[in-house]
N, C-alpha and C positions, 0 to 999 in steps of 0.2 A: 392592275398593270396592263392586261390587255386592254382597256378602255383609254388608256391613257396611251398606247400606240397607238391607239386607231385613232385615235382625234389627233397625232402627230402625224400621221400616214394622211389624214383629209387634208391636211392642211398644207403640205407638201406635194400633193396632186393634184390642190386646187392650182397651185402657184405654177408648177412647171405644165401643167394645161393653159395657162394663160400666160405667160411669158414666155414660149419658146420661138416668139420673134421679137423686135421691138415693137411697143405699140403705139398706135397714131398720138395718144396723144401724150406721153412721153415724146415723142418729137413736136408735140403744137409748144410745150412748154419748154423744149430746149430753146426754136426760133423766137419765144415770147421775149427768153430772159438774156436772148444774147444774139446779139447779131452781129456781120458777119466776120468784121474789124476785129470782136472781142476772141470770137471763138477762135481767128486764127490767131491771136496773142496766147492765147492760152496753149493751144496747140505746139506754138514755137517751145514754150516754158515745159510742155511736157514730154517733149519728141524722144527723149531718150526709149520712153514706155510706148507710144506710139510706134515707133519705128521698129521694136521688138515686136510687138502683135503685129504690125501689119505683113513683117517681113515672116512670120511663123504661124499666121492665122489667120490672113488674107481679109484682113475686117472693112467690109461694105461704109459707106460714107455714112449711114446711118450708126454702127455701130462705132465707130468713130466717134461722130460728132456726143453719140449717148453717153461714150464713158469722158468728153470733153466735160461735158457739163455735170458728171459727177465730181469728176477734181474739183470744178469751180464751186461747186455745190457745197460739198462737203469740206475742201481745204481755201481754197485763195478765198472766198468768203469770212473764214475765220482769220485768215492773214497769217494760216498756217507756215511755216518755213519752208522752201524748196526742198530742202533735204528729202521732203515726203517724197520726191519725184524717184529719187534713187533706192531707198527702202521700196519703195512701192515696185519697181523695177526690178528689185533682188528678190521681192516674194516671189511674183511671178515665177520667176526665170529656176526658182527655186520648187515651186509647185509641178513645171512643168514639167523636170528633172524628174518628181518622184511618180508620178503619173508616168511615166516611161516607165518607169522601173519598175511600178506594177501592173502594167501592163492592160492600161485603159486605150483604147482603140482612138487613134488622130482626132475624130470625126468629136467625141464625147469630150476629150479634152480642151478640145478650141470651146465645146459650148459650156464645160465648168469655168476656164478662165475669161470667157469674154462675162458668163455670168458673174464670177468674181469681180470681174469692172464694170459691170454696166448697174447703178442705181436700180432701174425700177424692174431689171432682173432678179433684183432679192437674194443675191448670194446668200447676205448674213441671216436671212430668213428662212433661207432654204435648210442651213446648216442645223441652224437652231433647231428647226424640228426634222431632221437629221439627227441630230444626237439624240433627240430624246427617244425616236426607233433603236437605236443603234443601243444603246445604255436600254434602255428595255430589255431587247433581246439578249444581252449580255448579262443582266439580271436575273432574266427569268429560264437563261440558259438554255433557251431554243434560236431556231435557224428560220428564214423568213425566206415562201416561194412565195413571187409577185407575179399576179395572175393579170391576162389583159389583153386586149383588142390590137393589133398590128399598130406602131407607130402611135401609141396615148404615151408613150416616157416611161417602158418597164426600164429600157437598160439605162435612161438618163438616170434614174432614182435610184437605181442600184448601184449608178457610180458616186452619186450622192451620200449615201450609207459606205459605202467604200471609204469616201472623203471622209465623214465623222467616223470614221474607226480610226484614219488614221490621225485622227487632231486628237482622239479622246486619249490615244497612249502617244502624243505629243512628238509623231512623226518618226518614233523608233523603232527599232526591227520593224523596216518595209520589207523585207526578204520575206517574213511571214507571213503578208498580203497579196493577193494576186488576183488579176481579173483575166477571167478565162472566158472563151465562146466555145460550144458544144465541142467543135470540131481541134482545139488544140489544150484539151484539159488533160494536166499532166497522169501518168497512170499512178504515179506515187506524189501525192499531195499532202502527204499526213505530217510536213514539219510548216504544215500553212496553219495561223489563228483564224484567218478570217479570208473567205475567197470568194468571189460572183462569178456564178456559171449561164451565161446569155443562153436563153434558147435551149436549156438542158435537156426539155423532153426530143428536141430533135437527136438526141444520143441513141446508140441501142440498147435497146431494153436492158440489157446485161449490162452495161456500162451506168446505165440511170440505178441499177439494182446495187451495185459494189458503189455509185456517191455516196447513197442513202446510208448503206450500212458505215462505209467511214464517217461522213458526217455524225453517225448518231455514237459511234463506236469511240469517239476521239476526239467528243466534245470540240469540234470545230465549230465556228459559227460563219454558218451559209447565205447566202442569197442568190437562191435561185429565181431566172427569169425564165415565163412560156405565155404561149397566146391559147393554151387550154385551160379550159376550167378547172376547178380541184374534183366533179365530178367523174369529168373527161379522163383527167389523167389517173386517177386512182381509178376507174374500169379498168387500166394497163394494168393492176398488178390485183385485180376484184378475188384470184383465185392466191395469193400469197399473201395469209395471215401477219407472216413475221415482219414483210416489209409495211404492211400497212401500218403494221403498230408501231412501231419503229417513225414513218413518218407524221403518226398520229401524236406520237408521244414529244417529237422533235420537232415540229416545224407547224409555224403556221401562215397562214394564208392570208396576203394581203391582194386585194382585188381593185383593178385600176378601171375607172369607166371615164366618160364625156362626161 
């Protein structure tokens, strides 16, 4: 089981390490297959969905034009029906909703829904091996700290796992979902299934000490993010047996590199 997270964990870190811009040549192939008459017809046909991201996530003419050429890509291609325009519009506006409500930070939001629209982002890619972390450690009934270099995608991936938890119980009780940074983690968290703690080691010791023991105590399932190693941060507590065991026995460790 753990083999089978880790090769879902490679694969989702290879993808959001190389996609967290557009790349060149996703745009040679957008100008290849469309120029510049078509892209704005298409644009007009999609403006309702345009005009929602741009007005709520300020999307660069790049990003734009990327997710033009997924509609055209993927729908007006097969002479899909308009309708898609306004479905496609209600997910949105629907995803964005619940991301508020659990409380995923502006910044990560704009980049899971522009990933949602933009093809050679890999949204459904991302997902996919997203849930099979997610359904992993729900299995195997441990909690997942994601270890890693400043700025390599700890908190993107953690909001990613966030994401497939909440597709796998099919977007119900979000109340028991919640994403937290060091500094606003609730001190009574114990009616949460599943919660992301950004940056946890930057807590104090005593507050990293009472996660652990509720996470392990209340079969929660965690994902914690920090830029220390599992060395690093288990020297914090090298003289308290019970809590090592405890995270020994409850969590493991996924490690993010270049």
């Amino acid at each position: 089981m753990e083999k089978e997270m880790s090769s879902a964990l490679s694969k989702l870190e290879s993808k959001i390490c190389e996609h967290k811009v557009i790349s060149d040549s996703l745009l040679k192939e957008i100008l290849s297959k469309l120029n510049k008459q078509k892209l704005e017809r298409i644009k007009e046909r999609i403006k309702p969905v345009l005009d929602y991201m741009k007005e709520n996530f300020n999307l660069t003419e790049e990003e734009e034009n990327a997710f033009t050429f997924r509609v055209y890509n993927y729908f007006f291609q097969k002479k899909a029906d308009d309708i898609y325009v306004d479905v496609e519009l209600a997910n949105i506006q629907m995803l964005s909703e619940i991301f508020d409500n659990v409380g995923i930070p502006i910044s990560f939001k704009r980049s899971l829904l522009i990933g949602y629209l933009i093809e050679d982002y890999a949204s459904t890619e991302y997902i996919k091996d997203a849930l099979s972390i997610v359904h992993q450690a729900k299995k195997q009934r441990v909690s997942l700290i994601i270890s890693g270099a400043p700025g390599i995608g700890k908190t993107l991936l953690a909001c990613h796992l966030l994401w497939a938890y909440l597709i796998l119980n099919d977007y119900k009780n979000t109340k028991s979902v919640r994403f937290y940074s060091y500094y606003n983690l609730e001190k009574n968290f114990l009616d949460k299934k599943f919660i992301v703690v950004d940056d946890f080691n930057l807590m104090p010791k005593d507050k990293i000490r009472d996660l652990i023991y509720k996470v392990y105590d209340n079969d929660i399932l965690a994902v914690l993010t920090t830029n220390l190693s599992d060395l690093e941060f288990l020297n914090m507590f090298k003289n308290e047996l019970r809590v090592l065991r405890r995270i020994g026995e409850k969590f493991r460790w996924l490690f993010l590199s270049h």
